[in-house]
N, C-alpha and C positions, 0 to 999 in steps of 0.2 A: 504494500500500500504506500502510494508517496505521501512523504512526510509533510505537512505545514504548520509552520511554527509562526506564531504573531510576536514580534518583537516590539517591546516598548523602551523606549532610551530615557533614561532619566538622570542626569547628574545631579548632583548635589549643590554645587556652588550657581548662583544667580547674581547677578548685578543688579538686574532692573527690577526685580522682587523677587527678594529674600528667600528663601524654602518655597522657590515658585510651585516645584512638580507633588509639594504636599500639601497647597494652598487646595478650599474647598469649594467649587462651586453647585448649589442647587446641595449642600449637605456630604457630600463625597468626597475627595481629594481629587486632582487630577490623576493620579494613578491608577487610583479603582475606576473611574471613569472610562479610562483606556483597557484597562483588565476584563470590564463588564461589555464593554462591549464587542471586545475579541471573545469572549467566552457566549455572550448572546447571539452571535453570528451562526456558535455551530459549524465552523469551518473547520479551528487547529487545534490540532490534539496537543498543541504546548505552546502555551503563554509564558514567554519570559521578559522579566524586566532586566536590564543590564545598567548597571551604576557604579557609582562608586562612595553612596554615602549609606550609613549603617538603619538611618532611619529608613531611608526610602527602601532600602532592602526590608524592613520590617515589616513598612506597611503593605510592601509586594507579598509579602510573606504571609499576610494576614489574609490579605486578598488571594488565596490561592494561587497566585503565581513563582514560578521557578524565579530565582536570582541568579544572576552572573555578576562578578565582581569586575569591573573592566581596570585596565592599571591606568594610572596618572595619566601617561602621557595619551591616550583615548578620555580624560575628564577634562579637558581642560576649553576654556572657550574660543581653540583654534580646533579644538578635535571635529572629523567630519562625519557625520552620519555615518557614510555607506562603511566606513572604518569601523565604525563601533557595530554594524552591522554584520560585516566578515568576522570579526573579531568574534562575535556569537555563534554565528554559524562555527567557526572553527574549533571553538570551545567546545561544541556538541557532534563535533566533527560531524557534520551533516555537506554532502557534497551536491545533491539535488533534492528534488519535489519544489515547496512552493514557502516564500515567507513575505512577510509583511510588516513593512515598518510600522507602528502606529504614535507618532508622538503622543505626550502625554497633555500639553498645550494647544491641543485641537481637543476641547473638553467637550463639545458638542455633536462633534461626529457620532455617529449611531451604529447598530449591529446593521442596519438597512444600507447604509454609504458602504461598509466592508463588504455586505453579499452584493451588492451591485457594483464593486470593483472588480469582485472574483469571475461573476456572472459574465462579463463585459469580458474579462481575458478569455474564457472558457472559448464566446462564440463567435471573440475575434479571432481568435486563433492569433492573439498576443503574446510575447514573452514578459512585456512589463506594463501594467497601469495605474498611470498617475493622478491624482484626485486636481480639480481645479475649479474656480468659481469664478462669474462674472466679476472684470474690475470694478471696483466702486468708483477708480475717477480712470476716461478714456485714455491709455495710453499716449495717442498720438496729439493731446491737448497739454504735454509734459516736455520739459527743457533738460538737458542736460549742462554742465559747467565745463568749459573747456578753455585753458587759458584764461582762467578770472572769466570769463565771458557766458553768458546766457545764449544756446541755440536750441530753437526746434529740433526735437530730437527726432520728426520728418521735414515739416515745409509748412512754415506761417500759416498759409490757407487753411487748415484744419482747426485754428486756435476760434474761430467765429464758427464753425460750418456747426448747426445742432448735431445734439450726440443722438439722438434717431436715426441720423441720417449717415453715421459711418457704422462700417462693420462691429459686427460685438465682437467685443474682446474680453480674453479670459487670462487670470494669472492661477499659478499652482498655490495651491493653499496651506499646503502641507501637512495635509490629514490621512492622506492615503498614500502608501507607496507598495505597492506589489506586486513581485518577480518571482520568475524562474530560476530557482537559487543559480542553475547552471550556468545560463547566460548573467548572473550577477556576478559570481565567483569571475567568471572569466572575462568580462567586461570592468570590474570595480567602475560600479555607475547604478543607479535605480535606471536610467533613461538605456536600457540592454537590450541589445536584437529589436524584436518588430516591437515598437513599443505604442501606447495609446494612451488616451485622457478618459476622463467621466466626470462630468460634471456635476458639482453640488450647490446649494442654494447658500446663499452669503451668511445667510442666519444660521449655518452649521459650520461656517467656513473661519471663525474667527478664530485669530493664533492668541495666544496669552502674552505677552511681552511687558505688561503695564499694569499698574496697579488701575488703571482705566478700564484695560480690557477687561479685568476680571469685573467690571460694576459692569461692564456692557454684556459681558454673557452672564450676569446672574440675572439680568433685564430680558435678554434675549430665551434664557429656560422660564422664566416664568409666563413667557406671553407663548411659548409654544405648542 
C-alpha cells in the first residue's frame, strides 16, 4: 500500500508572534488545527509534526501526532521548507507514495481543501499540487523598486484600467503542498514533475504572520 504521510513544520522560535504555532484560534492551537484536519481528511496513515521546540512536540504529542526533532541548523529563520520536508521523509526513511506539507499558520484550511488537493492530483494525473487563492490587490496594479526608483512592474496603462476588466489573478497561499515523495526527493522542490494548483477561497487562505492576522481569522471562524 503506498505510504502518505501529512507533514506539519512547526518551529519554535517567532519574531512577529511569540509561541506563534501554539497561539489558539476558535479555542485550539495552530497545531491541533493542522493535526485535525490531516487526521479528518482520512487520507494519511501518519501525521507528523517536525520541530525543534519541547513544547510544541508536546502538544503534537497530545494531539496524536508523531514528532521529529529537526536539528538547529533546519530551525532556524533561513531554514526552507522542502528541507525540513526531506529531512522527515528521510528520518522515516520513506522513498515514495504521497506527502503533504501542511503549515501550521494556514489555521483555517479544512479536511475538504486536503481531499480536494488529493482528488485534483488523482485525476490530473499530477505529480504535485499546490493550494492558491485569488489576490486580494491585482498584481499588475503593483511597482517594484529598482535603483531608488518606483516602476510598473508591467506598463502604466493597467494602474486606471478596473480590476473586472483584467485577468484574475491568483497567488499561493501556502496551505497546501502535495507530492509525489518521488519526484520531491528527486526534484528538492514542492513545484516537481507535472505539477498543478486548486484553488481556495480567501477566507481559508489567511497565513498567521501578525498579531492582526490572528484577530482576523478568529473574525473570519466565527462568521463561517
Amino acid at each position: 500500500m503506498m505510504k502518505k504521510i501529512a507533514i506539519i513544520t512547526a518551529r519554535g522560535g517567532s519574531k512577529g508572534v511569540p509561541g506563534k504555532n501554539l497561539r489558539a484560534i476558535g479555542g485550539d492551537s495552530l497545531i491541533k488545527r493542522s493535526v485535525t484536519a490531516a487526521r479528518n481528511s482520512h487520507i494519511f496513515d501518519t501525521i507528523v509534526v517536525s520541530t525543534d521546540d519541547a513544547e510544541i512536540a508536546r502538544e503534537a504529542e497530545q494531539c496524536r501526532a508523531t514528532v521529529v526533532i529537526r536539528p538547529p541548523v533546519l530551525a532556524s529563520d533561513s531554514a526552507k521548507s522542502i528541507d525540513v520536508v526531506v529531512h522527515t521523509l528521510e528520518e522515516y526513511k520513506i522513498a515514495d507514495g504521497l506527502c503533504c506539507l501542511l503549515q501550521p499558520t494556514s489555521p483555517l484550511r479544512t479536511e475538504h481543501d486536503i481531499i480536494q488537493a488529493y482528488d485534483h492530483l488523482n485525476t490530473g494525473n499530477f505529480d504535485s499540487i499546490i493550494s492558491v487563492c485569488e489576490c486580494e490587490h491585482h498584481p499588475y496594479k503593483t511597482l517594484i523598486m529598482r535603483d531608488d526608483q518606483y516602476h510598473p512592474i508591467l506598463q502604466q496603462r493597467y494602474f486606471e484600467q478596473p480590476r473586472q476588466s483584467l485577468e484574475k489573478a491568483f497567488r499561493i497561499n501556502g496551505a497546501v503542498y502535495l507530492n509525489k515523495i518521488d519526484s520531491l526527493l528527486r526534484e528538492k522542490t514542492f513545484f516537481a514533475g507535472n505539477f498543478g494548483f486548486f484553488a481556495m477561497p480567501w477566507n481559508r487562505s489567511i497565513d498567521i504572520d501578525s498579531e492582526i492576522d490572528i484577530a482576523i481569522a478568529e473574525l473570519l471562524l466565527k462568521g463561517a
